[in-house]
ZASESE-810421 format. One line per 8 residues: number of its first residue (from 1); for each residue x, y, z of N, C-alpha, C, O. Coordinates in steps of 0.02 Angstrom, whole numbers. Atoms other than C-alpha are relative to their C-alpha. Layout:
// ZASESE-810421
NUM	X,Y,Z,X,Y,Z,X,Y,Z,X,Y,Z  ...
END
This chain:
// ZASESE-810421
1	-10,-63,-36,-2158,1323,-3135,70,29,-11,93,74,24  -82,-35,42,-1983,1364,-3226,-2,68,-5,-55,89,-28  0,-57,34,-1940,1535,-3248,84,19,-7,113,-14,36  -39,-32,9,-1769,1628,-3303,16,56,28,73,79,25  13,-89,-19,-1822,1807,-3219,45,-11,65,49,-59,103  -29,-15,-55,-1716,1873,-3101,-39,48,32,-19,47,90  27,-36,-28,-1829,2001,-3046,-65,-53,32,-87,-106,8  73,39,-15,-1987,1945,-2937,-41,47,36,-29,99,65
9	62,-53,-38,-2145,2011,-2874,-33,-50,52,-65,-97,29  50,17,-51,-2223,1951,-2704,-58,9,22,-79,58,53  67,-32,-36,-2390,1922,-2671,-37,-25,44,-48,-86,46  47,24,-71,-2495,1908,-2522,-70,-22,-62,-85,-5,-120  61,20,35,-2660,1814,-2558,-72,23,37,-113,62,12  55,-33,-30,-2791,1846,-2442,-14,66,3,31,101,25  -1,-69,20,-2870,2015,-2480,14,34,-42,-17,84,-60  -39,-28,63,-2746,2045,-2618,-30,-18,-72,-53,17,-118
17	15,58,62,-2781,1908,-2744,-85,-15,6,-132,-3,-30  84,46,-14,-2942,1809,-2651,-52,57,49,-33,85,101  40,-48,-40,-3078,1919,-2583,-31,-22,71,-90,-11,82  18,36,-58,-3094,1835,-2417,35,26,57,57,-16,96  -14,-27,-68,-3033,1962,-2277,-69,-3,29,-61,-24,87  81,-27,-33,-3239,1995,-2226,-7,-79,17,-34,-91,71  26,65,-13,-3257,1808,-2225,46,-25,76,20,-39,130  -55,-4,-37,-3107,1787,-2123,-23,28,70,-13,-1,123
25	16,-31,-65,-3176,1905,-1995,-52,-5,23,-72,14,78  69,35,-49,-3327,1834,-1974,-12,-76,20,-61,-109,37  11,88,-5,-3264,1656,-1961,29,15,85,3,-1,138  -16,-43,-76,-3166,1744,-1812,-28,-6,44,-20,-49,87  37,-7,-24,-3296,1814,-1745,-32,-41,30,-44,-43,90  45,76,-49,-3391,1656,-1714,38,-28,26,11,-66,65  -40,48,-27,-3245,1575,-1659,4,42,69,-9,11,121  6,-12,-62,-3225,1712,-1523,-57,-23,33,-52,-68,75
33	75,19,2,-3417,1697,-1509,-20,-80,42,-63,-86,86  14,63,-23,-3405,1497,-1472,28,-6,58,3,-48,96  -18,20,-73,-3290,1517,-1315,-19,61,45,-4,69,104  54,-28,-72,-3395,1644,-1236,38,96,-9,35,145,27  -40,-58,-11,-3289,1786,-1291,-11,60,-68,19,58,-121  8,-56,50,-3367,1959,-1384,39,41,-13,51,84,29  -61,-27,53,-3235,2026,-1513,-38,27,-40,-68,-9,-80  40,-37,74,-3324,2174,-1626,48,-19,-80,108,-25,-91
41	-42,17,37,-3288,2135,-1783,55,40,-49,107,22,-76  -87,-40,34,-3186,2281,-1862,37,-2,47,91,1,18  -58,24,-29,-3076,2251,-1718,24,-60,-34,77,-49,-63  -29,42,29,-3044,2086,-1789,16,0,-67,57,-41,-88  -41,-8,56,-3025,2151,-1965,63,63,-10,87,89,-61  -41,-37,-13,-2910,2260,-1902,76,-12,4,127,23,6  -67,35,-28,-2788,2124,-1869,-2,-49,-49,44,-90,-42  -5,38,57,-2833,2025,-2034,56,16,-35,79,72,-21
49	-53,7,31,-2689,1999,-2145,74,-27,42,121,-54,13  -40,49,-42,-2578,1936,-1989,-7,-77,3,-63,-101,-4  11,90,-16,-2552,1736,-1962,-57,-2,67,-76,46,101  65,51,-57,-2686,1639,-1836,39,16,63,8,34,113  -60,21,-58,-2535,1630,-1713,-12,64,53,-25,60,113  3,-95,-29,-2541,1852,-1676,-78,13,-5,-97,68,17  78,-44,21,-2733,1875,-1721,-40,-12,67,-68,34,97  36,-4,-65,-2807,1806,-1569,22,60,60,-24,92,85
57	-10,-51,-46,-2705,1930,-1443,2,55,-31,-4,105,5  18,-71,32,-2713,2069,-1581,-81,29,23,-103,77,54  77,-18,-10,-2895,2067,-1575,-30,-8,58,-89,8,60  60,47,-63,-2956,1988,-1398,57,23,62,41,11,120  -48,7,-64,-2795,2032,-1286,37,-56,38,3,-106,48  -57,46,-21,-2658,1929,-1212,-45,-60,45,-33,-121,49  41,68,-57,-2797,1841,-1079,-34,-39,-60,-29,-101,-59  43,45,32,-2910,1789,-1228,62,-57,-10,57,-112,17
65	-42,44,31,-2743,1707,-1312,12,-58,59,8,-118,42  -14,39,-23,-2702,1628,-1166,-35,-52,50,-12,-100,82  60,27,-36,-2866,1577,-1087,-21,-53,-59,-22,-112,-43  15,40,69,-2917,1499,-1273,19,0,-74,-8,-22,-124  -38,-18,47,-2821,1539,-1386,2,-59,-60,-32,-58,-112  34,68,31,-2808,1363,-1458,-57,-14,-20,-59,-30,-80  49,-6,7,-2973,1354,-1452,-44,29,-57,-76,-1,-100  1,-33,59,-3009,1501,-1553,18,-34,-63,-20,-50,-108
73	-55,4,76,-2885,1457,-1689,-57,-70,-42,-84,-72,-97  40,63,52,-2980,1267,-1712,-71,8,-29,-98,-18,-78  67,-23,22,-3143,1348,-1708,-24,35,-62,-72,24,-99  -11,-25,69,-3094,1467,-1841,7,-38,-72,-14,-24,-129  5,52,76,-3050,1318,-1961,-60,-15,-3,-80,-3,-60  55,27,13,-3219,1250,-1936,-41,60,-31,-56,55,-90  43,-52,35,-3322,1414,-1970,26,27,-64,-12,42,-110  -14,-14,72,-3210,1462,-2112,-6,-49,-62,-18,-35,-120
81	12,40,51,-3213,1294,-2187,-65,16,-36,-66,15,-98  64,-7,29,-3404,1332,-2210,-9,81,-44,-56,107,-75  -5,-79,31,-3361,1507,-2274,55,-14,-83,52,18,-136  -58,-12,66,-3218,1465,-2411,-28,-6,-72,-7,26,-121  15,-14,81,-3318,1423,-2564,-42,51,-22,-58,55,-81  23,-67,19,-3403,1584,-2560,61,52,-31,52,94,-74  -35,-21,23,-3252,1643,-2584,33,37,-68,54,-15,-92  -21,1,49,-3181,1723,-2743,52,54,-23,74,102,9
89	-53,-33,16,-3061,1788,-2848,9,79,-18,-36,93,-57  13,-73,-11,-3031,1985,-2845,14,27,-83,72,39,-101  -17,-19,60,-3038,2037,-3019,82,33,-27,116,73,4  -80,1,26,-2865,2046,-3123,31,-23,44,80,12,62  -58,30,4,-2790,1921,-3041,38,-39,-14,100,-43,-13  -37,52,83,-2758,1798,-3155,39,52,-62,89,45,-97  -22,-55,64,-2731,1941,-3276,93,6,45,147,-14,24  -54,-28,-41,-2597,2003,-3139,52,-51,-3,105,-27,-25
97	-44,60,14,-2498,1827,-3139,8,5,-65,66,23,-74  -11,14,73,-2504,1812,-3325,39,43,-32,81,32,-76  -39,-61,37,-2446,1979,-3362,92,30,14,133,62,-20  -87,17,-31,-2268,1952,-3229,24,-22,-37,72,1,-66  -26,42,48,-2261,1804,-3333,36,4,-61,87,-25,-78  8,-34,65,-2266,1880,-3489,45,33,7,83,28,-41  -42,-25,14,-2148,1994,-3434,68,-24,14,114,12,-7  -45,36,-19,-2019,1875,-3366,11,10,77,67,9,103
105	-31,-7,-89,-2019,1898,-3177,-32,-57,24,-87,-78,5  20,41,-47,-2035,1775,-3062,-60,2,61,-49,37,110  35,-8,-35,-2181,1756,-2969,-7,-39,69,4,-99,62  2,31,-72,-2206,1703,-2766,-65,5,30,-85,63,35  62,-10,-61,-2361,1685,-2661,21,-7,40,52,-58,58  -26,44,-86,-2327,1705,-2493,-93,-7,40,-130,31,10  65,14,-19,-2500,1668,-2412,22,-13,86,68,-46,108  -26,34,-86,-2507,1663,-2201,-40,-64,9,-20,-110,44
113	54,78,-5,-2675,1520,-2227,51,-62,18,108,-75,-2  -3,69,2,-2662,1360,-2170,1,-49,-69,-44,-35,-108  -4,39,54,-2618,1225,-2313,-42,-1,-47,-35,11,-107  52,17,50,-2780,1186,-2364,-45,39,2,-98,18,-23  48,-61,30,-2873,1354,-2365,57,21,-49,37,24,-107  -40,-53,66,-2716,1442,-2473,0,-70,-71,5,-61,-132  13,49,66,-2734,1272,-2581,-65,19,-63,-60,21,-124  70,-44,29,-2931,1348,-2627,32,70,-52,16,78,-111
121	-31,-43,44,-2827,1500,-2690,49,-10,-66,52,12,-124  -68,8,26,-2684,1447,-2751,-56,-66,-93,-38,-64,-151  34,41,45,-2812,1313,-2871,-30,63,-56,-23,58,-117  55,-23,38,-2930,1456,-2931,55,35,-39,43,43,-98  -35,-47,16,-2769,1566,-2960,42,-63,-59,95,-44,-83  -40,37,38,-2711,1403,-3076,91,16,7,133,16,-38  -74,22,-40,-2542,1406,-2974,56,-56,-35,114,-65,-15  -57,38,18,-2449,1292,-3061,19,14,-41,80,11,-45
129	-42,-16,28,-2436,1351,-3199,10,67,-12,32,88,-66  -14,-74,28,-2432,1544,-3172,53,6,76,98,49,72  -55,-26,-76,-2326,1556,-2988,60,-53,-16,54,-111,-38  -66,45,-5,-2145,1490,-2983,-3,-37,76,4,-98,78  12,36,-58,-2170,1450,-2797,-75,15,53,-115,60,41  52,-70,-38,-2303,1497,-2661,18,-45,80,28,-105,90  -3,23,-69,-2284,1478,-2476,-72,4,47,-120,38,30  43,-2,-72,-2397,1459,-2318,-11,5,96,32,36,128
137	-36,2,-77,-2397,1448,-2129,16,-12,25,27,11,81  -41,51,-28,-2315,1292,-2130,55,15,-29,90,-34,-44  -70,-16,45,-2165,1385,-2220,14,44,62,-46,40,74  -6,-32,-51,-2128,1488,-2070,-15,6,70,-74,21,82  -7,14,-81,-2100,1474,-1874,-54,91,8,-113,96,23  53,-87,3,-2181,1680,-1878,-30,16,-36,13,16,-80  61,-37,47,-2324,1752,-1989,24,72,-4,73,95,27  -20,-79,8,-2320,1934,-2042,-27,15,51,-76,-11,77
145	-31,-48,35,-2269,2063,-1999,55,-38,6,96,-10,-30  -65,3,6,-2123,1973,-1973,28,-31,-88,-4,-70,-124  -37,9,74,-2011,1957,-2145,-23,-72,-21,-47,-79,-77  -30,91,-15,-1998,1751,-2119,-33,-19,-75,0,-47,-119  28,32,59,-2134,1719,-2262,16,30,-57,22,6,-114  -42,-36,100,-2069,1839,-2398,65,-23,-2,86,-33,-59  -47,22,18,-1905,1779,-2355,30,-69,-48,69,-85,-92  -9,93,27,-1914,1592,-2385,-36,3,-61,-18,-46,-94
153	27,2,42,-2027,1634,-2525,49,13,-68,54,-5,-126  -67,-49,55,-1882,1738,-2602,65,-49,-8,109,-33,-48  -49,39,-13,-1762,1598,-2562,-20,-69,-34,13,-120,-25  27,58,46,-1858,1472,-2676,27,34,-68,51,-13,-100  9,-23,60,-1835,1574,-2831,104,57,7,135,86,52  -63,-47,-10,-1654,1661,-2902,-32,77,-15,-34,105,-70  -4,-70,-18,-1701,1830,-2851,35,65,-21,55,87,33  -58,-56,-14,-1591,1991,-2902,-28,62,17,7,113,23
161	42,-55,-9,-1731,2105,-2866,-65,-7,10,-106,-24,-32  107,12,0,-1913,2099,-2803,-20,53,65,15,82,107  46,-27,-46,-2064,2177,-2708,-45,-39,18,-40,-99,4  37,33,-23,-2215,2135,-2625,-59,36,-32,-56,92,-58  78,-21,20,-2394,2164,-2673,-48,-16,62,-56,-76,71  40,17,-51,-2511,2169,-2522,-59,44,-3,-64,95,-37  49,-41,-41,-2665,2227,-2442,-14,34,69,-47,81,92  -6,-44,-101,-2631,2257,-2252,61,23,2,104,9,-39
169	-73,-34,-32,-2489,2357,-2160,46,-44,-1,104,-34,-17  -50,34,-20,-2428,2208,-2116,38,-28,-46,97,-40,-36  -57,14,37,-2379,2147,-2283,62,42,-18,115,17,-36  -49,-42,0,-2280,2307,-2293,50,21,51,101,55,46  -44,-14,-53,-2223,2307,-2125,75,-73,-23,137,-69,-17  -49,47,-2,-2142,2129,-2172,47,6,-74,108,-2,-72  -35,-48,52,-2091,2195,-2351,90,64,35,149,54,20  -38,-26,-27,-1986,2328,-2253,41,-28,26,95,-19,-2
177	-22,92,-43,-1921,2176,-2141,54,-23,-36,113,-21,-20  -41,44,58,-1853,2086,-2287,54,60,-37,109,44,-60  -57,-41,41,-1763,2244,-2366,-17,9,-74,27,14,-117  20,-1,58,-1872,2256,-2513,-72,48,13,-102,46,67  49,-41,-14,-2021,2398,-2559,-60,-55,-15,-60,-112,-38  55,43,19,-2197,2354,-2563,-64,32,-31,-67,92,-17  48,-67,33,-2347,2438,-2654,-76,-58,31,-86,-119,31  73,19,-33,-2534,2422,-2570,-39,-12,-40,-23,1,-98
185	84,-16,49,-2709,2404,-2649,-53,7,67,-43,4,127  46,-14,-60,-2861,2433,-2559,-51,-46,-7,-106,-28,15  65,48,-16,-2973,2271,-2581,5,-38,46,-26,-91,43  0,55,-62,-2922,2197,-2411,-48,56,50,-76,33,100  40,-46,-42,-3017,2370,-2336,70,37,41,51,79,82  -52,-46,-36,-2858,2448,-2261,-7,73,-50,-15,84,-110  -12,-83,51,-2846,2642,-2309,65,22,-8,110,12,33  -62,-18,73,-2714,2712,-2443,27,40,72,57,-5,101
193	-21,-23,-30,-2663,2832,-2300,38,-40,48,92,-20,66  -39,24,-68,-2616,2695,-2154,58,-57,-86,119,-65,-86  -60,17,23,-2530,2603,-2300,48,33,-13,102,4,-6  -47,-17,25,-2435,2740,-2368,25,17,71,84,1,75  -48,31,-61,-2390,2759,-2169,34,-30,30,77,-15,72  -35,65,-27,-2343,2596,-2142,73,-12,-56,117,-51,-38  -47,5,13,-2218,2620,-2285,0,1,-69,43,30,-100  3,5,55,-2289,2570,-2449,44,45,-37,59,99,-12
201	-4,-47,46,-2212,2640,-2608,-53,39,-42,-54,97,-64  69,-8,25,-2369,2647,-2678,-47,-6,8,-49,-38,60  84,0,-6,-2553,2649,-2681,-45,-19,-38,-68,30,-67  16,20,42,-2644,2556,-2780,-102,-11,11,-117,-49,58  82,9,-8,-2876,2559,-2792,12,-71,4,0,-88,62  30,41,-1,-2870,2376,-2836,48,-18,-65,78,31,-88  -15,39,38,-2794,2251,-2975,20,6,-53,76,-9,-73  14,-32,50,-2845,2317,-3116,60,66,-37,101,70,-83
209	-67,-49,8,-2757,2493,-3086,63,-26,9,97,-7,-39  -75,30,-5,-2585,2402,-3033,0,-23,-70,43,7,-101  -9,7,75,-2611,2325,-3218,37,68,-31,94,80,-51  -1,-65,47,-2609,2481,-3291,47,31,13,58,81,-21  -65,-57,-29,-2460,2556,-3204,44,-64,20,57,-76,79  -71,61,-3,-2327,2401,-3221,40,40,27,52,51,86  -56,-16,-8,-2196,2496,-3269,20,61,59,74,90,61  -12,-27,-34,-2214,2595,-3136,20,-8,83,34,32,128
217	-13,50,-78,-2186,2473,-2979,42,-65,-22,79,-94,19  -64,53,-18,-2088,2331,-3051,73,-4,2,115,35,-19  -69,-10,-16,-1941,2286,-3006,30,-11,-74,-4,-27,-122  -52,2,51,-1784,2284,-3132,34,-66,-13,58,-106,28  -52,58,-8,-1700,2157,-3198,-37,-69,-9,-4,-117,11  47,40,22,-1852,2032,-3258,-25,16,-45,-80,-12,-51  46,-12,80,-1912,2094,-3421,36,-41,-41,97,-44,-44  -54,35,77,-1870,1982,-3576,-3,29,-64,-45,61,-95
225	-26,-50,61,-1786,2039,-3713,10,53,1,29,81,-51
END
């Protein structure tokens, strides 16, 4: 996982990379579901792309969190465990790692999952040898929006310039956070409008198009030669 690049690009995984926000919100769902408590579910994908920690009182209100909150959260591992190998990878994103690579920037996953769901990603995305580091939710005391996971992510790798790549507000809210821009896509289901609200530089359909328009979002200061 060596690299030279001083520039880096951050990327969120869920939604971004792995197509598993819908799964996500229906592992939720049952988890509200099992302690007696009906959560529609675009409310709860409303609050996808935040850590486990904020999603229960995002979606259910401060009594659910604190009536079961716990609860929720363990329930959610169990129904997602049975959800993760449906899972898959969002077209160009292997391409998308390979092509940083290629150009010399440093690459980061910051991921909010638990260990061993962002491990499922981080495997299919052959992580070792295309990411310089990748983090999780045991890398940080806060989940997005707060900065904490792009920070420490950025603090693995020598840095002189980077962004983020996300799918929800929140990776851009925590992008902003950190003091670095962030450019959206739209396969987590958030709309181009509340991202370019929330701050984005950019707007991106999906994977593919971000290919096609590099030089138009990366950062400086990581190209070789």
């Amino acid at each position: 996982m060596a690299s030279d690049a001083t520039a880096t690009v951050v990327l969120d995984v869920d939604g971004t990379l792995l197509d598993s926000n819908y799964h996500h919100a229906l592992a939720w769902s049952r988890a509200f579901r099992h302690v007696g408590e009906s959560v529609p579910v675009w409310r709860i994908h409303r609050a996808i792309g935040m850590g486990g920690d904020r999603l229960v009182a995002a979606a259910a209100g401060d009594r659910v969190e604190e009536e079961h909150g716990d609860d929720v959260r363990d329930r959610w591992k169990k129904e997602y465990d049975q959800l993760i190998d449906e899972t898959r990878l969002l077209p160009g994103a292997v391409e998308l790692l390979a092509a940083l690579r290629e150009r010399g920037l440093s690459v980061a996953l910051a991921s909010s999952s638990i260990p061993e769901h962002a491990q499922h990603a981080f495997d299919l995305l052959d992580a070792d040898d295309l990411a310089d580091t990748a983090t999780t939710s045991e890398d940080a005391e806060k989940s997005k929006p707060d900065p904490e996971l792009v920070e420490k992510a950025l603090s693995r790798v020598e840095a002189s310039s980077a962004c983020v790549v996300g799918d929800s507000v929140y990776d851009v809210e925590a992008a902003q956070r950190a003091g670095i821009p962030a450019y959206g896509v739209l396969t987590g289901g958030y709309g181009r409008a509340e991202l370019e609200e929330a701050g984005a530089a950019g707007v991106y359909t999906d994977l593919p198009e971000l290919l096609e328009h590099l030089d138009d979002w990366l950062p400086t200061g990581g190209q070789a030669g």
